[in-house]
C-alpha positions in Angstrom: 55.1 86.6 126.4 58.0 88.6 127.3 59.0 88.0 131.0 61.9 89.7 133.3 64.4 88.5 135.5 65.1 89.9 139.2 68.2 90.5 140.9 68.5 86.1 141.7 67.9 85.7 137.7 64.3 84.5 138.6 61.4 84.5 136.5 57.4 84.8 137.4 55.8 82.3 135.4 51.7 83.3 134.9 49.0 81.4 136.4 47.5 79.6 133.0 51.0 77.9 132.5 50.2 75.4 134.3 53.0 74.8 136.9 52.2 75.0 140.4 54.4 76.2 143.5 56.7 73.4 144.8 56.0 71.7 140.9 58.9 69.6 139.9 60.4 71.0 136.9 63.7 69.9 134.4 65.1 73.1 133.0 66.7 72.1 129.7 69.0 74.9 128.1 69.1 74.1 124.2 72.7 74.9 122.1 70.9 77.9 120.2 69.9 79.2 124.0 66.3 78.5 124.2 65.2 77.0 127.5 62.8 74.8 128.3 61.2 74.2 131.6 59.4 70.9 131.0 56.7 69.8 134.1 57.7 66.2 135.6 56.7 63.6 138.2 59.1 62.3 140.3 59.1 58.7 140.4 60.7 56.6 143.7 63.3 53.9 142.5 61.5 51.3 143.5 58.4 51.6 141.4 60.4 52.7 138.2 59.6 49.1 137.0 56.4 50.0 136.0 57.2 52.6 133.5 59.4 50.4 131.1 57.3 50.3 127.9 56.6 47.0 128.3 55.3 46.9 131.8 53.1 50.2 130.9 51.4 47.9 127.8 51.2 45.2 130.0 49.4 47.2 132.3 47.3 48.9 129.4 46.2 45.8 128.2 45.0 44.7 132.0 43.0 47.8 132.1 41.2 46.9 128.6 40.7 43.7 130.0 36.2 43.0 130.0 36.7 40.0 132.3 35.3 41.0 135.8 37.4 41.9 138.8 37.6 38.6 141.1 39.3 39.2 144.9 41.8 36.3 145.9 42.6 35.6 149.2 44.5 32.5 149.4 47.3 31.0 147.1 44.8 28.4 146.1 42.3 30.7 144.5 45.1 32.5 143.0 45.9 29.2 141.4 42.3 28.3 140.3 42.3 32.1 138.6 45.1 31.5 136.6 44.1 28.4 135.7 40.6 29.4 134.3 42.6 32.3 132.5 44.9 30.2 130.9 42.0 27.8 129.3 40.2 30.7 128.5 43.5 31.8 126.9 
């Protein structure tokens, strides 16, 4: 797809790409020239914790987990949980 620059060097990017206005996006200009406009997420500081690989397996295996949800409301059920988790362990 050939695409034109205006007078700011700005580019119309078509509907079916994907990216949508006010879409966060890192431009990356390769050492042969290409560029690439790559789509990301922003991500606040403090929740970049749970995107180390080892927090996102962590949290992978959770999900897969078949045991059944159970709400806790006090430290004491919180304790009994764990407990029956690690005998079951």
């Amino acid at each position: 797809m050939l695409v034109q620059t205006d007078t700011r060097r700005r580019i119309t990017l078509p509907p079916n790409s994907g990216i949508k206005p006010g879409d966060a996006i890192d431009l990356e200009i390769l050492e042969d020239g290409r560029i690439m406009l790559i789509p990301v997420e922003a991500i606040p500081k403090h929740q970049l914790w749970a995107w180390t690989v080892e927090s996102k397996h962590l949290i992978e295996t959770s999900m897969a987990d078949p045991r059944q949800s159970i709400v806790v409301e006090t430290s004491g059920q919180a304790g009994d949980v764990a407990q029956r988790w690690l005998d079951e362990g």
